[in-house]
Backbone as a ProteinNet text record, in pm:
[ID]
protein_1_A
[PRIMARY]
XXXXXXXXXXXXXXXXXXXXXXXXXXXXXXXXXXXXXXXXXXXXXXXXXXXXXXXXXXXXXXXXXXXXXXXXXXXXXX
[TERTIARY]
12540.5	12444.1	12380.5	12239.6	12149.4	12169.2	12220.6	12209.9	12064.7	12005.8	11889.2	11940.7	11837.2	11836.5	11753.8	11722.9	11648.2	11629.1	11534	11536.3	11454.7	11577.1	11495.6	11512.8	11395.5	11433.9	11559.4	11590.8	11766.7	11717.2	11600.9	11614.9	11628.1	11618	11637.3	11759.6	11804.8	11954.9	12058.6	12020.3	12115.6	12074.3	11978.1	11959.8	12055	12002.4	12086.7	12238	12278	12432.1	12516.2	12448.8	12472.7	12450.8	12340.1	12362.9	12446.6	12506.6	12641.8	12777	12765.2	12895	12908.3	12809.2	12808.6	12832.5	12771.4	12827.7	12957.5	12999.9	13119.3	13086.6	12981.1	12949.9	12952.7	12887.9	12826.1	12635.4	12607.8	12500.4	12414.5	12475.4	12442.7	12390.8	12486.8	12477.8	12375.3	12375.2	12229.2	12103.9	12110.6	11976.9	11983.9	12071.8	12012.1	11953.9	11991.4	11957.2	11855.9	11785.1	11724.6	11572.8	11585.7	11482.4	11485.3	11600.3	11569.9	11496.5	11533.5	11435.4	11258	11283.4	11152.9	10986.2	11094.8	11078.8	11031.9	11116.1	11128.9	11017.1	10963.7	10825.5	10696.7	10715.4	10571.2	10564.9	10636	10596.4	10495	10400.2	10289.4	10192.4	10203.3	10094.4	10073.6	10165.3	10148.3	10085.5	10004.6	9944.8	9785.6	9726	9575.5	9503.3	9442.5	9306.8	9336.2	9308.9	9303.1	9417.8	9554.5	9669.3	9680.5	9630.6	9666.4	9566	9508.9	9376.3	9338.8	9471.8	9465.9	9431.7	9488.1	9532.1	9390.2	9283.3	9162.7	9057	9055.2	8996.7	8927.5	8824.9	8812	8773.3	8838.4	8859.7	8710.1	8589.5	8471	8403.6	8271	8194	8020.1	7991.6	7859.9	7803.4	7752	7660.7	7796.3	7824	7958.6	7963.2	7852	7822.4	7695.9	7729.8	7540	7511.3	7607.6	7519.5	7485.5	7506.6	7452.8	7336.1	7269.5	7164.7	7073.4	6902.4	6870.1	6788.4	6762.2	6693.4	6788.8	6891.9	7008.7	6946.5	6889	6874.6	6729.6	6654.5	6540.6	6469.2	6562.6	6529.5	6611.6	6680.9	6822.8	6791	6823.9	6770.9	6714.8	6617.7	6502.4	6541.3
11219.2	11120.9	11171.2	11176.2	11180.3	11082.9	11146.9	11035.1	11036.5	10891.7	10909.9	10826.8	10842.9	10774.1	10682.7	10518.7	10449.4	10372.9	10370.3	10298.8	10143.8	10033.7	9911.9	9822	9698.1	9643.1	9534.7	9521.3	9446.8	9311.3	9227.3	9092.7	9181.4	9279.6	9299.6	9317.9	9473	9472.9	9324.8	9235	9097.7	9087	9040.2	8996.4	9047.5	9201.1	9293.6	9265.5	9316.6	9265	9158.5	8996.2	8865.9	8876.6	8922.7	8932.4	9044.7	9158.7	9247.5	9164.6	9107.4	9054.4	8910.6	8810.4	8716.6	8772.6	8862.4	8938.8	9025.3	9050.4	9104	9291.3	9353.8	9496.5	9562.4	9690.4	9687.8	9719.2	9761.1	9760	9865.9	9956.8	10064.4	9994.3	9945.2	9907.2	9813.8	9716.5	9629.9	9701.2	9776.6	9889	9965.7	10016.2	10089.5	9948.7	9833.6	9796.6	9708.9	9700.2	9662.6	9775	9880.2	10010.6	9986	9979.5	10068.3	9902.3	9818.7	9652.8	9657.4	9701	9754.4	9857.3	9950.5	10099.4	10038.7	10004.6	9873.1	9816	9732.6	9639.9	9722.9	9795.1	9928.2	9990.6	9978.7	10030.9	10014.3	9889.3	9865	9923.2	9971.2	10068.4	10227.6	10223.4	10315.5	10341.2	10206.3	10161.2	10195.6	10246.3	10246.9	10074.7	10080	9959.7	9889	9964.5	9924.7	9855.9	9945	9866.5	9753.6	9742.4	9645	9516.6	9547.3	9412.2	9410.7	9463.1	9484.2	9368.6	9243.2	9090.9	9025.9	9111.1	9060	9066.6	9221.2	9313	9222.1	9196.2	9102.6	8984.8	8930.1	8788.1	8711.1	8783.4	8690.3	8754.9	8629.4	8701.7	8736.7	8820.8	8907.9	9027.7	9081.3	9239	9309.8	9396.8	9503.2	9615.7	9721.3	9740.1	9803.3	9749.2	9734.6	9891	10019.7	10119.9	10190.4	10138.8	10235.6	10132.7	10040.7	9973.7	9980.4	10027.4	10050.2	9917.2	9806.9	9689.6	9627.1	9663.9	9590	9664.7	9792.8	9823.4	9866.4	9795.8	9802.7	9757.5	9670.6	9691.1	9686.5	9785.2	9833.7	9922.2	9877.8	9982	9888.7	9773.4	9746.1	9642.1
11502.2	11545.7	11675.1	11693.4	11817.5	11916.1	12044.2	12193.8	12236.5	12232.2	12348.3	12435	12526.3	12653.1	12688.7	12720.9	12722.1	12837.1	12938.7	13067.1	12986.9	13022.5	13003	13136.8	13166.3	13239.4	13251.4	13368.5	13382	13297.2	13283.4	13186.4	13080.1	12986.2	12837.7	12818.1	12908.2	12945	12920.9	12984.5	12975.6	12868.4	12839.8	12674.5	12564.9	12594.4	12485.8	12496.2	12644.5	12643.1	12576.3	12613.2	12554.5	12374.9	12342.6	12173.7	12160.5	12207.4	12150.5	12208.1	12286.2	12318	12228.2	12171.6	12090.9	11908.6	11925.5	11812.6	11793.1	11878.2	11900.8	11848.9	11887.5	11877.7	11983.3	12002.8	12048.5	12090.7	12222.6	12287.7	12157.5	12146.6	12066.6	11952.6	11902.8	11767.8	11716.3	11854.5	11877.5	11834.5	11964.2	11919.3	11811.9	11754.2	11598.1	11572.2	11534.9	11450.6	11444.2	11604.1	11632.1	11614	11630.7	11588.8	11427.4	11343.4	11267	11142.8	11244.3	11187.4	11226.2	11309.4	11402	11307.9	11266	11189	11022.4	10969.9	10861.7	10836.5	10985.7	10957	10967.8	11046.1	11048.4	10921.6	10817	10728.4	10674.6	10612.9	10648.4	10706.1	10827.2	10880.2	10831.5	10750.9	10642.9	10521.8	10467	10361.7	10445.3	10265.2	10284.3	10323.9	10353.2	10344.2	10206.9	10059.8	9943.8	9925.1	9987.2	9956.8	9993	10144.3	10218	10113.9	10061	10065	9882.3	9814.5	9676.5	9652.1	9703	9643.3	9663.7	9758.1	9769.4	9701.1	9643.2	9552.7	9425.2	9420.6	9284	9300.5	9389	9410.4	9423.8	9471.5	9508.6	9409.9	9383.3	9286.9	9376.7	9290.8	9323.8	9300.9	9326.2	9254.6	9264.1	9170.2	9187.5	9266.9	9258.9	9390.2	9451.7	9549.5	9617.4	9652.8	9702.9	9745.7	9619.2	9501.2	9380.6	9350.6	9344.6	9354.5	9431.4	9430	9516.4	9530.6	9454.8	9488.2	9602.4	9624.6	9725	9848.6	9793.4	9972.5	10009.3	9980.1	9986.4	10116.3	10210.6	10363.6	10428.1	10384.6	10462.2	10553.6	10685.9	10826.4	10932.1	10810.5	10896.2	10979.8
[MASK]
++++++++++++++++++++++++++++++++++++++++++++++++++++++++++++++++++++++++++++++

């Protein structure tokens, strides 16, 4: 296993302490699992646009699509 090293301020420190000692772990163990919950939810920011907005895709109605139409862009600029 990799040691890092992490400067936090003394309110997180207590924080952290009080949830490993209410849990009966420890500090360490907090933080894996607190990163690797962290790591977990960013996954998401890993998804294209399309992925993200699949459930949207479809959903409204109107021309299918406008830059292959050129009556759609007939004062486009102006």
């Amino acid at each position: 296993m990799k040691t890092i090293r992490v400067k936090v301020p003394d309110e997180l420190a207590a924080r952290l302490t009080a949830v490993a000692r209410r849990r009966r772990t420890s500090t360490s163990q907090v933080v894996r699992e607190a990163i690797g919950a962290f790591l977990r939810g960013n996954a998401q920011l890993r998804k294209s646009i399309g992925e993200l907005a699949s459930d949207l895709i479809g959903s409204v109605e109107g021309p299918g699509d406008l830059s292959h139409n050129s009556r759609y862009l007939d004062d486009f600029g102006r």
